[in-house]
N, C-alpha and C positions, 0 to 999 in steps of 0.2 A: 128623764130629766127634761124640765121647759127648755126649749130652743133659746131664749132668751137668759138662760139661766147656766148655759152651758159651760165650760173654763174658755177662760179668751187663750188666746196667744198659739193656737196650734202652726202660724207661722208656715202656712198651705199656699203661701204665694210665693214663698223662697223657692221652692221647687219646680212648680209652677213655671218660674221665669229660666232658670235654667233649660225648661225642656221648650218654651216657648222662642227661650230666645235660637238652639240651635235647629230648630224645624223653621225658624223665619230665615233663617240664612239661607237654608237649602230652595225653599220656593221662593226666594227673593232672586236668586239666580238664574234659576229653572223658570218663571215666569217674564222675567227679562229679556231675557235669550231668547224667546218664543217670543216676547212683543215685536223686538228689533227685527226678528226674522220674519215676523209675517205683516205687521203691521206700519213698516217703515213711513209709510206715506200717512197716518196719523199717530205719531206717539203720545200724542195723548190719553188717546181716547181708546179702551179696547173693551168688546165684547166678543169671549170666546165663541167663536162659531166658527173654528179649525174643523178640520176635514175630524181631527181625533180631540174632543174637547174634555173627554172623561180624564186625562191622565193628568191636565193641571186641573179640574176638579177635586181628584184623588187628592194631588198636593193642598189644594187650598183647603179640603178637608182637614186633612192631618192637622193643619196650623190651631183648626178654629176646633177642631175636636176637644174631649174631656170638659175639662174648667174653663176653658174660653169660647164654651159654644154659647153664640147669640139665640136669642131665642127667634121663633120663627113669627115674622113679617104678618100684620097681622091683615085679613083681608080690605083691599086697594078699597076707600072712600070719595076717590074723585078722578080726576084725569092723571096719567101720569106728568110726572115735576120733572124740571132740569135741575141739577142737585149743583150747585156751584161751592165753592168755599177756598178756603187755606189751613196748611200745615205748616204752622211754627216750631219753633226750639223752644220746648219751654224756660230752658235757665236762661236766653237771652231775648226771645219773643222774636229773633230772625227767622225768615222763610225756609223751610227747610225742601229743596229741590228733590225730587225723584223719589221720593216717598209715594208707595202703594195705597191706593185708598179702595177698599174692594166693599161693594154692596153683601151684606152675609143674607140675601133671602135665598139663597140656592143657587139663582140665573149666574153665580160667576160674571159678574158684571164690576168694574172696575175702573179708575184711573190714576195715571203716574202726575205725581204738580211738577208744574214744572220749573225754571229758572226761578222766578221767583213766590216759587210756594205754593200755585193756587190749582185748582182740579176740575173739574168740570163732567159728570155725567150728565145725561138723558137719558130720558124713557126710566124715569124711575117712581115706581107706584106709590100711589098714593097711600099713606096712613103708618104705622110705626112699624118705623125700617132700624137694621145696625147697619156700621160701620165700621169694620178695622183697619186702621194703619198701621203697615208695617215698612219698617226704613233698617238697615243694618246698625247696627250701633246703637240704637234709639231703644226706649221704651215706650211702651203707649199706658195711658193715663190709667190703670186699674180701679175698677168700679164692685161696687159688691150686687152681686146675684143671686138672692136667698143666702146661702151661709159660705157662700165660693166669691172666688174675686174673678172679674175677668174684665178682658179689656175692648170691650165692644160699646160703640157709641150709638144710643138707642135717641134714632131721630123721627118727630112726627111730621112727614110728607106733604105738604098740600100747597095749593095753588098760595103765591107771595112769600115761600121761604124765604126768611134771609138769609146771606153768605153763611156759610158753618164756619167756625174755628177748630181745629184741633192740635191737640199740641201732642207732643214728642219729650219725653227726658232723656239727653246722652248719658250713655253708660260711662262709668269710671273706669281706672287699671291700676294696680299698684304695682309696678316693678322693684329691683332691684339687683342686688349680688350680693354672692357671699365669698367673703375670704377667711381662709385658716389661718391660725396662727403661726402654721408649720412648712406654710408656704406651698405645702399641695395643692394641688386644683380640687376644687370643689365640686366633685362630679355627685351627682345621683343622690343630694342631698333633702333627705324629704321636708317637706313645708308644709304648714298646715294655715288656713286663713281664719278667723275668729270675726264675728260680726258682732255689735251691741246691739241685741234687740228687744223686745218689751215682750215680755209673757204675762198675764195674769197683773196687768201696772208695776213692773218690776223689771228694770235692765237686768240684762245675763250675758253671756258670753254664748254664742252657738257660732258652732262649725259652718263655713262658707265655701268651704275649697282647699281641693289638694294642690300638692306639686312638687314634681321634682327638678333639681337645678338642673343647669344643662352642662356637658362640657366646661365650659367655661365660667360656671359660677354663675351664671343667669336666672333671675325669674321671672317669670310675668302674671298676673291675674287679671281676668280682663271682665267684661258685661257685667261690672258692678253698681248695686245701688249708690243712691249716695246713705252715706251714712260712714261711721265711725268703725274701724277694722285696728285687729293685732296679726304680724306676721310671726309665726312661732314656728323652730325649729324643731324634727323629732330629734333624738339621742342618736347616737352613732358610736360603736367603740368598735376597737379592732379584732372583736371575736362574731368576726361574719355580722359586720351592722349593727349588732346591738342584739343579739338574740341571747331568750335568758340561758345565764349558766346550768349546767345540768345538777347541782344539789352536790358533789362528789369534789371528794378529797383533794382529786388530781387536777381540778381546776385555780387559773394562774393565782398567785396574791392578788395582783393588782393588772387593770388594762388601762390604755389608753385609750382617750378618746374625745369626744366634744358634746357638753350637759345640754340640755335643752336652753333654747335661746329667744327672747323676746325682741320682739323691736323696741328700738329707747333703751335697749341695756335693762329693762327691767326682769326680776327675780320669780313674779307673778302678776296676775293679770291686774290688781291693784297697780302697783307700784310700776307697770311699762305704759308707756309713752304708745299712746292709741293715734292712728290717722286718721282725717275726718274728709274724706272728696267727696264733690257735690256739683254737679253741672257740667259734667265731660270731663273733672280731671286727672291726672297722671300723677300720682304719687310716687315717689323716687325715697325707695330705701334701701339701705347697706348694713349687711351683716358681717360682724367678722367676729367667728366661732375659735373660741380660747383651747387648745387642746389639754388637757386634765388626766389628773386620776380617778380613775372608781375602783372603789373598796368592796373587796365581797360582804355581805351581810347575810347570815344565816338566822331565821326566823322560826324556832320552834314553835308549836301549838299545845300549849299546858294541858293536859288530861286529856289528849286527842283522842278517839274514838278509833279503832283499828278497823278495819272492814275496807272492802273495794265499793261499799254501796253509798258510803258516803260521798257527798259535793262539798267541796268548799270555793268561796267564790272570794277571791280578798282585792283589795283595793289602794293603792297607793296611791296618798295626796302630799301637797305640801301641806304648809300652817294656815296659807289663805282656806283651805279646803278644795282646790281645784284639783283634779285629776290629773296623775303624770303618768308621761306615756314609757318610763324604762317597764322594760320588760322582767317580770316576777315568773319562779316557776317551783313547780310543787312535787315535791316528793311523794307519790305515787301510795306508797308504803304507811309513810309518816305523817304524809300531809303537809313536811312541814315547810316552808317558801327560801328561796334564795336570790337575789339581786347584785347585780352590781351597780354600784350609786358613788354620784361626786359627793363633796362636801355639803354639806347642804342639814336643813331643818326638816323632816319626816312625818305621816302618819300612814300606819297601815292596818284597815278593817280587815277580820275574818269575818265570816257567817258561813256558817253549813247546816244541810238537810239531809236527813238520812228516808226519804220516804216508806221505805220497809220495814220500819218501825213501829209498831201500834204504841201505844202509851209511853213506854219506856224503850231503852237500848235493851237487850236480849238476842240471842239466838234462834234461829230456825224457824220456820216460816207462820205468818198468820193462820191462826184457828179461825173455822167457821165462823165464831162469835165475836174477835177483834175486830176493829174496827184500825186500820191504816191512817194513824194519823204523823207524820213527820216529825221526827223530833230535831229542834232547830239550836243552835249553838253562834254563840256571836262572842268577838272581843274585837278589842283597840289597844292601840300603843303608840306612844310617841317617843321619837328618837332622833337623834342628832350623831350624823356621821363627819367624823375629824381627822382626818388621815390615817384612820382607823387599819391598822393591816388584816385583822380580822375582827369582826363583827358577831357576838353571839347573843343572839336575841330570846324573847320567849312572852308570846303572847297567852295572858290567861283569857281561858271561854269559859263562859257560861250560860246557861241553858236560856234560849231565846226567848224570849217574852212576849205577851201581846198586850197592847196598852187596850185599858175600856175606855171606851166612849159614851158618856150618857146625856142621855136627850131626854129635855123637860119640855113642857109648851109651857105660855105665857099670853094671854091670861086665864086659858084654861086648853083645854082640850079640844080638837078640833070635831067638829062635826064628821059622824061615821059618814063614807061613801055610798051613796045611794045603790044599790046593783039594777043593774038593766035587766029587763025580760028575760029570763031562761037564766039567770046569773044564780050561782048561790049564794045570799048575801052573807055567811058568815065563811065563804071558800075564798081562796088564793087565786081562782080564774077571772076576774074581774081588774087585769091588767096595771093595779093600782101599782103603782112606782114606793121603792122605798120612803121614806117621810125626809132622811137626812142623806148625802152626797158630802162627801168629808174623804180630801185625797192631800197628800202630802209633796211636797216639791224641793229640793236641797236653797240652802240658805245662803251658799256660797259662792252667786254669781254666774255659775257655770250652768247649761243647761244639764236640764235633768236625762239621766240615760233610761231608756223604755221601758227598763226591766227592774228597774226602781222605783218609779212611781204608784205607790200602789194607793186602792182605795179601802176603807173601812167595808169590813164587813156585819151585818146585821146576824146577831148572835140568838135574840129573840124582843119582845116588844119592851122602846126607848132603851137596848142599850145594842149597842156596837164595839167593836173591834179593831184597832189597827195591828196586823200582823207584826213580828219582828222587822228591825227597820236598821237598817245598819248604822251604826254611830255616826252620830253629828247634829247639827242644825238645822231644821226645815221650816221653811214657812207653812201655817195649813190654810188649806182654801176649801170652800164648803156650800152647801147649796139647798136650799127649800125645796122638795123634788112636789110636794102636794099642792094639789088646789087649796087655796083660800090662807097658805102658810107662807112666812115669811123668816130671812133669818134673824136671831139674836144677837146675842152676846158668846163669843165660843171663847172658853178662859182653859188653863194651865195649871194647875197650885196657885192658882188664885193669879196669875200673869192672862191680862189680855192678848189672844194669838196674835190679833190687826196691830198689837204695837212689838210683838219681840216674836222671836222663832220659837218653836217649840224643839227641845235638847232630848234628843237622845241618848241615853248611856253607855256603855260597853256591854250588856247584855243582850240590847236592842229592845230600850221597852223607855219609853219616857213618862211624865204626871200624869195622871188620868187626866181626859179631856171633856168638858161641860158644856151642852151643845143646848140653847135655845131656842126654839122655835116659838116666833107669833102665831098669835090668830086674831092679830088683830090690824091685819093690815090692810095698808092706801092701795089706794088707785089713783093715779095722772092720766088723764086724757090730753094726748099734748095735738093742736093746731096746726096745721100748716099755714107756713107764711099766704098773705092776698095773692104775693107777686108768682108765686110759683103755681098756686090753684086756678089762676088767670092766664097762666100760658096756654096758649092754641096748638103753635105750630113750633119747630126747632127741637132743641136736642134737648130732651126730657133732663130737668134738674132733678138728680138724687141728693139729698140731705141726709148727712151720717150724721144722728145723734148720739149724745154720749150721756148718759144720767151717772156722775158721781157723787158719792153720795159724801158728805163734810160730816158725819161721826164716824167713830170707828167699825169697820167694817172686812169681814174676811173675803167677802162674797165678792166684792168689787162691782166696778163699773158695769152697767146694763149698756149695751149699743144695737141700734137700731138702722136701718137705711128707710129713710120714706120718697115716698114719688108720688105725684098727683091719681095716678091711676089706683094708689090704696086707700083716696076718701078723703075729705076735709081732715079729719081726724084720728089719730092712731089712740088706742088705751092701752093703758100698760098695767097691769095688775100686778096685785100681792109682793107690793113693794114695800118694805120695812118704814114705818113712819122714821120723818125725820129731815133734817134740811138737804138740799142736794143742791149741786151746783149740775148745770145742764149746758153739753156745749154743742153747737152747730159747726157744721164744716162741712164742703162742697168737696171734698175727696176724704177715703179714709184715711186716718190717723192713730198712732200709737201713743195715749194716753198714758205716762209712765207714775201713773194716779196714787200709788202707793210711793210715792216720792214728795214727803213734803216742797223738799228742794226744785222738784223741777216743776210742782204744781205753784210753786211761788213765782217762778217766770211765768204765769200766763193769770195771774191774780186779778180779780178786777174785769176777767171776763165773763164771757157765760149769765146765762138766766139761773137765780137763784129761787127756790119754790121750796115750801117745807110741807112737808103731808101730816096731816094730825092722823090717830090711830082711827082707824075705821071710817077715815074721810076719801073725800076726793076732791080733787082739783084740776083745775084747769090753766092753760098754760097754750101762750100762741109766740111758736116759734120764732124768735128773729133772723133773717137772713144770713146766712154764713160771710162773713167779711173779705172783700177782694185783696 
């Protein structure tokens, strides 16, 4: 697949910042303690050259290791600089005091700002140096580095710099308590955090952090971005937490206990009351957990398969389609699920594999001449529990499906691959990429789980495959993987994908899917601003562009990072003709592009540029807006 071509949203800095943030705490302290104790008589200014300098190297390693390693310094051009500047707050643009500012060429060279914010090195060489700062609390400004993010400020060195600025974001927290209704203390009560964030130009809901209350009904979440958060309770009932019933006779009618809970009192992640902190603040929230009834539900599986070889994997959502955490368990024998549930509106997927299967179910084991291929089974069912004393269900399955995928070109067929020397041009060794890139993602807000996502498979020439897919709703996204190709039109039973989801059934098989590819596509050559190609000296500007495209489209946004040191000019190839809206920005950004709604707040920006088929254009960046 083109780098450029790749699915957005893999969301590799949420992690990132977790581990970044608790290795900055540990050498924020470790490197402190050492300055105070050794270098008392200047606290400004320190250059390790301790009797033992490798062990806060080792530390300053750690920090700047993996995704936030700067790149290496690139040979000295002039005399070494005195590096002077300041460290602000970015949500108030105030000084920020005692904040680390360390040289990343190797030398462990560094200094603390001081009262009011400023720093000061020497002896530091000439030509393109990083920088990181680190402060407790704080984040530092994330920059893209090839297809990783990290937070190293890349400055060119030379006699007349001016002061540096750099800035700092404070972290958020969301606190709160929870209280029962039953007047218990609310001990050990697990908490899950929810962030809204953009995959593929699409909000979702993804996991941000655990927690359990404390003694006293306490919670806290702390080193948060800013952005918009749900605090959600797991289930709890009084057969040991919540753990599923074992399927059998002897278990109670009914238990007590407390349903899953949102903040704002709401039902699901639609309808709860989301919190938005943003510049250091403390959000203050209170739960108080309703104690209830759950009703057993036994959930047969219609014409279930007998054997121990079978898997069955099922799934419990509500009506939004988001995933709920009570716990389901499976009869070993029968296969068949048991729960205990409050009142409430239900759906629950099966799908199972029997991999020891060749063609069909049968007994005893594959002949030489079978061929192993899984036989797959899928159903759904919805249902609505009402103070139900007992619950007897029955999901019908049917034999899993794979949807086809067929792929036309337009306006004709592309040009055969040329083979290089020694290649065979009519063999498989010539490295060439599928033609089509076509993967599926749930439609229901919630992020997608690993082991769901799957991609189409290549069956034989223009037609593919989506394996069985468990019921429901997905958006599809999809990708040109060929030189000189670009994407079309990808339709449903005649539904465009770019405007509705593509529906899966209960068997797990949805409309076939019609996949176009050009060959008759643009090229943009986009410009870099005067003002940026004219910079000498200071902290290299990166420009994050963004090409959305204003037809319908699965493929989504193209994003780029450009810097002077990649040329007047960047080309983007084998982009689908057609108008595109192009947006500039001095830090990345989350483009939520498949949102008419939120691309209407930003209306009236951006450079607008249409590509005719088989043209090219040109296009000279404007400055991203202070």
């Amino acid at each position: 697949m083109h780098p450029s071509k790749l699915p957005q949203g893999d969301e590799n800095c949420r992690p990132l910042s977790s581990q970044l943030r608790r290795e900055t705490k540990l050498i924020w302290l470790f490197a402190v303690n050492l300055l105070l104790a050794q270098f008392a008589q200047s606290p400004r200014l320190w250059a390790l050259q301790a009797p033992d300098p490798q062990t806060v190297q080792d530390a300053v390693d750690q920090v700047l290791s993996g995704k936030v390693t700067p790149p290496a310094a690139k040979e000295a051009t002039g005399p070494p600089v005195t590096v002077r500047g300041a460290v602000l707050n970015a949500a108030t643009g105030q000084p920020l005091p005692r904040a680390l500012v360390i040289l990343g060429s190797g030398d462990a060279v560094g200094a603390l700002t001081d009262g009011d914010g400023h720093f000061e090195i020497p002896g530091v060489p000439s030509g393109l140096q990083t920088f990181n700062v680190i402060k407790p609390g704080f984040r530092a400004a994330m920059q893209t580095e090839g297809e990783q993010l990290q937070s190293a400020h890349m400055v060119r060195v030379a006699a007349g710099l001016p002061d540096l600025t750099f800035s700092m974001a404070p972290e958020n927290a969301i606190r709160g308590q929870i209280a029962l209704s039953s007047g218990d203390p609310a001990i050990g009560i697990d908490l899950t955090l929810l962030k809204l964030t953009i995959q593929d130009g699409r909000a979702l809901w993804t996991e941000a952090g655990s927690h359990q209350s404390t003694p006293e009904g306490d919670f806290r979440f702390s080193g948060l971005e800013d952005g918009s958060y749900l605090v959600v309770t797991q289930p709890s009932t009084e057969n040991q937490g919540g753990q599923a019933p074992s399927c059998h006779s002897a278990d109670p009618p009914e238990l007590k206990g407390y349903p899953i809970t949102m903040s704002g009192d709401g039902a699901d992640t639609a309808s709860a009351s989301r919190m938005t902190v943003a510049g250091g603040q403390t959000a203050q929230v209170n739960l108080v957990l309703t104690l209830s009834s759950f009703y057993p539900v036994q959930i047969a599986l219609s014409k279930a398969p007998a054997g121990p070889n079978w898997r069955f994997t099922s799934e419990l959502l509500d009506r939004g389609g988001q995933t709920l955490a009570y716990p389901l368990s499976e009869d070993e024998k029968t296969h068949s699920l048991c729960a205990y549930l409050p009142n409430g509106s239900y759906t629950v997927t099966v799908d199972g594999n029997n991999p020891l299967y060749p063609d069909g179910p049968g007994d005893g084991p594959l002949s030489a001449r079978q061929v192993a291929k899984p036989l797959q089974l899928a159903g759904m069912l919805d249902f609505t529990v009402e103070s139900s004393p007992q619950l007897h269900l029955r999901v019908p399955l049917a034999p899993g499906l794979s949807t086809p995928v067929h792929l036309r070109y337009e306006p004709g067929p592309p040009a055969k691959p040329v083979a290089k020397p020694g290649e065979d041009p009519d063999g498989e060794d010539r490295g060439v990429p599928d033609p089509l890139g076509l993967w599926e993602v749930r439609a229901n807000g919630a992020a997608t789980r690993a082991d769901s996502q799957q991609n189409a498979d290549k069956t034989e020439n223009d037609l593919y495959e989506l394996g069985m897919t468990p019921p429901g709703a997905y958006w599809i996204h999809a990708s040109a993987n060929r030189e000189g190709t670009c994407l079309g039109t990808v339709t449903a039973g005649g539904v465009n994908l770019a405007r509705a989801p593509w529906i899966v059934g209960s068997a797990g098989t949805g409309p076939p899917i019609d996949a176009v590819l050009r060959t008759d596509c643009a090229k943009l050559n986009l410009q870099l601003p005067a003002a940026v190609l004219e910079q000498q000296i200071g902290e290299i500007q990166s420009l994050y562009v963004y090409l959305v495209p204003e037809f319908d489209s699965i493929e989504g946004a193209r994003n780029l990072t450009l810097r002077p040191s990649d040329g007047p000019a960047q080309p983007i190839d084998d982009l689908t003709p057609g108008a595109y809206r192009v947006f500039v920005f001095d830090a990345p950004h989350n483009l939520e592009y498949q949102n008419p709604a939120a691309m209407e707040q930003i209306a009236g920006k951006g450079q607008r540029v249409t590509l005719q088929p088989n043209g090219t254009a040109n296009l000279t960046l404007e400055m991203p807006a202070r």
